[in-house]
N, C-alpha and C positions, 0 to 999 in steps of 0.2 A: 586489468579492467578491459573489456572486448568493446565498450563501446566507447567512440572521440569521445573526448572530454564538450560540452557546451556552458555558454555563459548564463543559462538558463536553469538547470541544476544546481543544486547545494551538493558540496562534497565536503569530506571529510580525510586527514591522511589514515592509512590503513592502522594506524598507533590509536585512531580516535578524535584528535586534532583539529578544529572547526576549521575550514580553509575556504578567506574570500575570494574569487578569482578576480584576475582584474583584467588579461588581457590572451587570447590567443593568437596572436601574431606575429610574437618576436621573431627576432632570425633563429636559425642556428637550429641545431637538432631539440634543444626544449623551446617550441613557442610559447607556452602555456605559463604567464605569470602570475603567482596568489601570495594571498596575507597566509603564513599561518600561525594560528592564536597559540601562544604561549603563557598562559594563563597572564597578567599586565601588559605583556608584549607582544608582539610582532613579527614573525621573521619571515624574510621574501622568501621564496621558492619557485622554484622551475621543471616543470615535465615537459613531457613527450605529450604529443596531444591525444596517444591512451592513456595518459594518467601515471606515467612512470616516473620516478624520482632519478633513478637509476635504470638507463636503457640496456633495456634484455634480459631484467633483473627484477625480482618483487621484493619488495623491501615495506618497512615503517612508514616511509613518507609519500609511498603511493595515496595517488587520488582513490577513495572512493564514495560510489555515489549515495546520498543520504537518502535512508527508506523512510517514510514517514509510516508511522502506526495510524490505520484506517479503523472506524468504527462504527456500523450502521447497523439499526435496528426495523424491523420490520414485522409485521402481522399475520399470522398465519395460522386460519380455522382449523382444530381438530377432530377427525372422525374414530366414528368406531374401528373402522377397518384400514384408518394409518394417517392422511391429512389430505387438504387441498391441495394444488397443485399450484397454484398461485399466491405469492406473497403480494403481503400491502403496503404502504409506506405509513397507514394509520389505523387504529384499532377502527375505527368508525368508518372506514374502506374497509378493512374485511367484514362488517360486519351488516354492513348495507351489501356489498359483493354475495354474502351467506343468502340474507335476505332475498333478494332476487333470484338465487341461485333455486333456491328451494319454493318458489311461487311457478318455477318451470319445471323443478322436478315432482314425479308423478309421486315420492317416497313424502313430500312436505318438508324437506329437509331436515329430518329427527333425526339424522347420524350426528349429528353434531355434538362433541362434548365440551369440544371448549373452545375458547379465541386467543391464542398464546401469542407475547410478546416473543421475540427471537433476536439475540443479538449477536452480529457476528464481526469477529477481530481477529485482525490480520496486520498485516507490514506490505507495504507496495512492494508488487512481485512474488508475492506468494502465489503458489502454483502454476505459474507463465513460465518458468524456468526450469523449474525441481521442484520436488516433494516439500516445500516448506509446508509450514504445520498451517491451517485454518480451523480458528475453534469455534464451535458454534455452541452457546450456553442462552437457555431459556435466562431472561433476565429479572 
């Protein structure tokens, strides 16, 4: 893991492992002490405050950090000649957005063919790092 561990993230061990953290201060080379869940149980554990089980070494019971699956949908007019430029967070925002848009254009706003829903899913960190995937599917 490249980045300290904090008491503010969820982690997980690198095996998959739900791990509560409980404290970053100990002494000693692992400060870092967590719950981690053994399906009924419990068992303490100790890292390095990157998240090492074993220092110098990547192993099963490294920390890592939990990505949450993000999902946000949004509105967005389509043209003949490809789409608006701008999303909306409501059909009735792009749709009043259209409306005004085409009362200043000289055209009357007849390109228009449709007002498409758009949904887009992803895992936090997608694209800030590497190429993870982001899929965008009309929904």
């Amino acid at each position: 893991m490249k980045e300290p561990v904090t008491l503010e993230k969820e982690y997980t061990t690198r095996s998959g492992r739900p791990v509560h953290l409980l404290s970053l201060e100990a002494s000693g080379p692992f400060p870092v002490i967590g719950l981690i869940e053994a399906g009924r149980h419990r068992t303490v554990g100790r890292w390095t405050l990157n998240g090492e089980y074993k220092k110098g070494s990547s192993g099963r019971w490294d920390l890592i950090p939990v990505r949450h699956h993000v999902s946000r949908t949004f509105w967005v007019n389509i043209t003949r000649d490809g789409y608006e430029s701008e999303i909306h967070a409501t059909q009735s925002a792009a749709l009043s957005a259209w409306t005004v848009a085409s009362r200043l254009s000289p055209e009357g706003g007849s390109s228009r063919i449709a007002c498409v829903r758009v949904t887009i899913e992803c895992t936090e960190g997608d694209g800030l790092t590497d190429a993870a995937s982001v899929r965008a599917r009309p929904a």
